[in-house]
C-alpha positions as CSV (number, residue, x, y, z in Angstrom):
1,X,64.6,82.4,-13.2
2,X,61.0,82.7,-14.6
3,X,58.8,79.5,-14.6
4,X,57.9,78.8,-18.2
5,X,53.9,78.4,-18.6
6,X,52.1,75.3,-18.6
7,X,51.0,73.0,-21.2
8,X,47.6,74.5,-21.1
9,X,48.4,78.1,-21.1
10,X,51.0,78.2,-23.8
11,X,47.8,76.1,-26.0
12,X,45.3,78.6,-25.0
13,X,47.9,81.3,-25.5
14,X,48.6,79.9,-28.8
15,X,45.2,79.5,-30.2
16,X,43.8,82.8,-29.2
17,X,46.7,84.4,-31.5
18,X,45.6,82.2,-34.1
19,X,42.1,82.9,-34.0
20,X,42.5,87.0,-33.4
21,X,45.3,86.6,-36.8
22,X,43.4,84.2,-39.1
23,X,39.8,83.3,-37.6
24,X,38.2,79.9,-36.5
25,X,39.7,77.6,-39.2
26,X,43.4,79.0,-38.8
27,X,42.7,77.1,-35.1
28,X,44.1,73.1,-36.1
29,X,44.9,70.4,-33.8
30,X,47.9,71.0,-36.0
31,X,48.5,74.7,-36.0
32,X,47.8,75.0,-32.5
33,X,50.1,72.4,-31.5
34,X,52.7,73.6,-33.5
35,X,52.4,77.1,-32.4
36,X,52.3,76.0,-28.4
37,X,55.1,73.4,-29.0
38,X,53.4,70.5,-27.9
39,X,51.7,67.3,-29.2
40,X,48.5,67.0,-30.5
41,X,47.1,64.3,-28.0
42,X,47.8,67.1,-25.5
43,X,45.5,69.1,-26.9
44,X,42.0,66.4,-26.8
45,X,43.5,65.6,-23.4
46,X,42.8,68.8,-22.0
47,X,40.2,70.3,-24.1
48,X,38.0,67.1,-25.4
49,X,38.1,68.9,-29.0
50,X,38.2,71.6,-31.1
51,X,35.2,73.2,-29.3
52,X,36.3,72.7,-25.9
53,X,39.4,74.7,-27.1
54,X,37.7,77.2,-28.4
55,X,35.8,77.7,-25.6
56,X,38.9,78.1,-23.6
57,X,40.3,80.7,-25.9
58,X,36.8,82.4,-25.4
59,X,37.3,82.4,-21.4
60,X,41.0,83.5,-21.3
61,X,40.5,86.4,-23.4
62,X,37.2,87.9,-21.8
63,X,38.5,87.2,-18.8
64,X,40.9,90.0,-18.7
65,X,38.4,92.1,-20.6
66,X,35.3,91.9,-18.0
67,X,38.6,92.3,-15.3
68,X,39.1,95.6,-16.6
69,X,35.7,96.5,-17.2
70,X,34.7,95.7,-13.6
71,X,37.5,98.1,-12.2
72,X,36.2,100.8,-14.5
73,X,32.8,100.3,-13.4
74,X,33.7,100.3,-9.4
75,X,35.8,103.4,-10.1
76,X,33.0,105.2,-11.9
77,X,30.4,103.8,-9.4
78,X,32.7,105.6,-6.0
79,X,33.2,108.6,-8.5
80,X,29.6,109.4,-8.3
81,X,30.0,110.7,-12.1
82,X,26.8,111.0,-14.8
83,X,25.2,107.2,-14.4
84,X,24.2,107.7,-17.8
85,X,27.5,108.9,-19.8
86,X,29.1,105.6,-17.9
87,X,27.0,103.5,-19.4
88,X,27.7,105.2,-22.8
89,X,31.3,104.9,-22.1
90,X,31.2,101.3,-21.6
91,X,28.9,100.7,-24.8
92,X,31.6,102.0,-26.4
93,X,34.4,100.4,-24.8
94,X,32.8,97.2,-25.7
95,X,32.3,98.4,-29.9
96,X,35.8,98.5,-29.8
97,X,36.6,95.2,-28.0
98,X,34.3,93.6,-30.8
99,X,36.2,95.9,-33.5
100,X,39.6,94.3,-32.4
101,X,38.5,90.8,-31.8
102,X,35.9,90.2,-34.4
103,X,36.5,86.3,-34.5
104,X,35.7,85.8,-30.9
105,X,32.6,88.3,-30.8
106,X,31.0,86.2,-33.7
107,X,32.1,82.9,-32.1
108,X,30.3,84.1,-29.2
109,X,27.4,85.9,-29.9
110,X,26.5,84.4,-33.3
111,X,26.2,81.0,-31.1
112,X,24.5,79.7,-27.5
113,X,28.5,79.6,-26.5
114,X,28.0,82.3,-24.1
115,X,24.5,80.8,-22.3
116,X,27.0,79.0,-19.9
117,X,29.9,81.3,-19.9
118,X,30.6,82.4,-16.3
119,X,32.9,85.3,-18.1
120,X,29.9,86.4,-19.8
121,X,27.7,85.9,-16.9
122,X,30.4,88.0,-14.7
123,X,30.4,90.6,-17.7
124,X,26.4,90.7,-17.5
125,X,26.7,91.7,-13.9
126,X,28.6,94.8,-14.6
127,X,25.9,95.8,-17.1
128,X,23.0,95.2,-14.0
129,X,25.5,97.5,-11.7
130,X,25.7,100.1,-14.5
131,X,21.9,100.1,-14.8
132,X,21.4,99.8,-11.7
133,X,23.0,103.2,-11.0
134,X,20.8,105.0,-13.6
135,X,18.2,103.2,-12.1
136,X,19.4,104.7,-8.8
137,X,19.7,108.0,-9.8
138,X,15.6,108.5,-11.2
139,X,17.0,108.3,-14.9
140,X,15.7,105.1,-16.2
141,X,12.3,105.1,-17.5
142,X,12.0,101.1,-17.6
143,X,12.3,98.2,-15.4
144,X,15.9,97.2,-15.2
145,X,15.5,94.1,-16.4
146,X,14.2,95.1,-19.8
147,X,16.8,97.9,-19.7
148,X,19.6,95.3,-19.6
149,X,17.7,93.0,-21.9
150,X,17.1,95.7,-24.4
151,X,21.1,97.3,-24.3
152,X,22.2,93.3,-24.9
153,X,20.1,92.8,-27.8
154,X,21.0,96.0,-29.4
155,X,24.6,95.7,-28.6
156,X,25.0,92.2,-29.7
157,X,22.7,92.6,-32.8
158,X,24.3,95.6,-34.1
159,X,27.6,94.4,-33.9
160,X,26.9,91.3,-35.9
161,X,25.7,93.4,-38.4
162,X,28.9,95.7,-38.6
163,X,31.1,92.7,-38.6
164,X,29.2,90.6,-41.5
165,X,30.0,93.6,-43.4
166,X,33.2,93.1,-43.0
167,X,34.1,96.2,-41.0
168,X,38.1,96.4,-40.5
169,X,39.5,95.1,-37.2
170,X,40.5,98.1,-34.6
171,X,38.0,101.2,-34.5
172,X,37.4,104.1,-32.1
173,X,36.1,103.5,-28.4
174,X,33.4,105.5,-29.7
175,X,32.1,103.4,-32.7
176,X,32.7,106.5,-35.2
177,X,35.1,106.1,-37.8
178,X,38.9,106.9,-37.0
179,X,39.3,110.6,-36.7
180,X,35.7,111.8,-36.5
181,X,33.2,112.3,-34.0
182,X,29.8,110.1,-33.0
183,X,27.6,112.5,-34.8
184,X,30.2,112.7,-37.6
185,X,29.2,109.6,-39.7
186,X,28.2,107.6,-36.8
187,X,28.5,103.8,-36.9
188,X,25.2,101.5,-36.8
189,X,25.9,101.1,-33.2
190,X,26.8,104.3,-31.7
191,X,23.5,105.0,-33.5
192,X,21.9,102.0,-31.8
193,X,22.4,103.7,-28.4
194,X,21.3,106.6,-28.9
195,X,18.0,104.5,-30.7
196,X,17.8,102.4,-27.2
197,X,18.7,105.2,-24.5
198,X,16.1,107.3,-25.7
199,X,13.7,104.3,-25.1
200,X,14.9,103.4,-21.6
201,X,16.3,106.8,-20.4
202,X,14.2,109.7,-18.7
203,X,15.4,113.3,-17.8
204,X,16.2,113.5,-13.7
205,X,13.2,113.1,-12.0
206,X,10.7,116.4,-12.5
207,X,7.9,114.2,-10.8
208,X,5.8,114.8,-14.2
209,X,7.3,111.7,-16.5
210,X,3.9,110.3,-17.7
211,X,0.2,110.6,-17.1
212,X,-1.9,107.8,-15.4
213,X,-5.3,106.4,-16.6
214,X,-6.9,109.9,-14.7
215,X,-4.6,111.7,-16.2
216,X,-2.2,112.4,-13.1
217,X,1.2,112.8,-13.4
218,X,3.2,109.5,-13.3
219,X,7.5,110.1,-12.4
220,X,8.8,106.8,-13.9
221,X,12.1,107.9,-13.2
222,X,11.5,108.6,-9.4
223,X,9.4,105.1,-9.1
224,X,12.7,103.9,-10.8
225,X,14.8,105.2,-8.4
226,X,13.0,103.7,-5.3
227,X,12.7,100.9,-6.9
228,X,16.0,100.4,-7.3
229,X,16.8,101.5,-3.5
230,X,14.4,98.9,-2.4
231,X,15.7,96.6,-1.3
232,X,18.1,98.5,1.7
233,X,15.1,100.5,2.8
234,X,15.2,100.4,6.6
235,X,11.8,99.9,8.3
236,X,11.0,97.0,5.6
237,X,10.9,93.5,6.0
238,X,12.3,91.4,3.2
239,X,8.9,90.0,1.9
240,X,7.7,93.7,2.2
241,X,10.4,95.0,0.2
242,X,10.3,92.6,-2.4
243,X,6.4,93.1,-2.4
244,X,7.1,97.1,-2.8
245,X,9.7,96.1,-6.0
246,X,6.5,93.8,-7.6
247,X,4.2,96.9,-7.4
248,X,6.7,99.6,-8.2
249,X,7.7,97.4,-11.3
250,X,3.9,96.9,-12.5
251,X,3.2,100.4,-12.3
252,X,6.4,101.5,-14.3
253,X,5.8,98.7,-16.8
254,X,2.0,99.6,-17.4
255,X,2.9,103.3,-17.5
């Protein structure tokens, strides 16, 4: 005999099909309530107010997004596939996530609701790992902090934009209208990653990226790439391999 869920699921539960149906103002004390079969007062008891709750909804139904994206990413990352086409997979992976749940990507990213969000925070840390890799394998051109930054901002920004234009729920994984390619009408952000990857991505490492101040040849991506393998370099002490990182990261950022 299956247990029945809990007070606080079957609210959560209830609101999240409410807000992914009908948006933010279809989630009442008294349309939640209804919907999870409980009383209101069970609802401030749990979840202080209408915020809290929302919050909650926010948390339950990332969670099993960053789950999945997290597997992916550890699959990918043993795979020892193209660093670079993973992290274009995933970019569009999460286009359609925002497609399908529109309410909750505005209610998150239009706000400071995900500053605190240890779902987002775990979700941010896939990102790192994917960048990491490309960092890894002498593609990225940029410190990976700003490459992280940069892919966020773009991400975030450009899906706010599709979605205030009232773009239709649903969508292809990637971003191009149903039935046609990326290059094939492209959507604003299938066209923001290619804007941003050709910013923060390099060709392997040829040794000849850039030129320094007397004109010798600079490889961004290779500095990247140790860089990046810093810190598990044997031979190093810790303060000597976060002292390498500092220099390698000036050098590529003043390059």
């Amino acid at each position: 005999m299956s247990v029945a869920p809990d007070p606080r699921t079957r609210i959560v539960t209830a609101a999240a099909r409410l807000l992914a149906e009908d948006g933010p103002a279809a989630v009442t004390t008294r349309s939640v309530a209804l919907a999870a079969g409980v009383q209101a007062p069970a609802i401030y008891r749990l979840f202080g107010d209408k915020d809290g709750l929302l919050d909650a909804v926010a948390e339950h139904v990332l969670a099993e997004f960053v789950a999945t994206k997290t597997e992916h990413a550890a699959a990918e990352a043993s795979s020892g596939g193209d660093p670079v086409e993973d992290l274009r997979d995933s970019w569009r992976v999460q286009v359609a996530f925002g497609l399908a749940n529109p309410a909750l990507f505005r209610m998150l990213y239009a706000s400071d609701r995900d500053d605190d969000s240890p779902v987002v925070a775990a979700g941010l840390e896939v990102l790192r790992a994917r960048v990491h890799r490309v960092a890894a394998a002498g593609r990225l051109r940029v410190p990976e902090e700003q490459a992280v930054a940069m892919i966020r901002a773009a991400g975030a920004g450009s899906m706010l934009t599709v979605l205030s234009s009232g773009a239709p729920q649903g969508g292809s994984p990637d971003g191009a209208p149903q039935g046609g390619s990326p290059r094939d009408g492209a959507s604003l952000p299938e066209l923001m990653l290619d804007t941003v990857l050709a910013a923060i991505v390099t060709d392997p490492p040829t040794w000849a990226d850039d030129e320094g101040a007397d004109g010798t040849a600079v490889p961004l991506g290779a500095l990247q790439a140790v860089r990046a393998a810093a810190p598990a370099l044997p031979g190093l002490t810790d303060p000597e391999r976060a002292l390498l990182q500092e220099w390698l990261g000036r050098v590529t950022t003043a390059s």
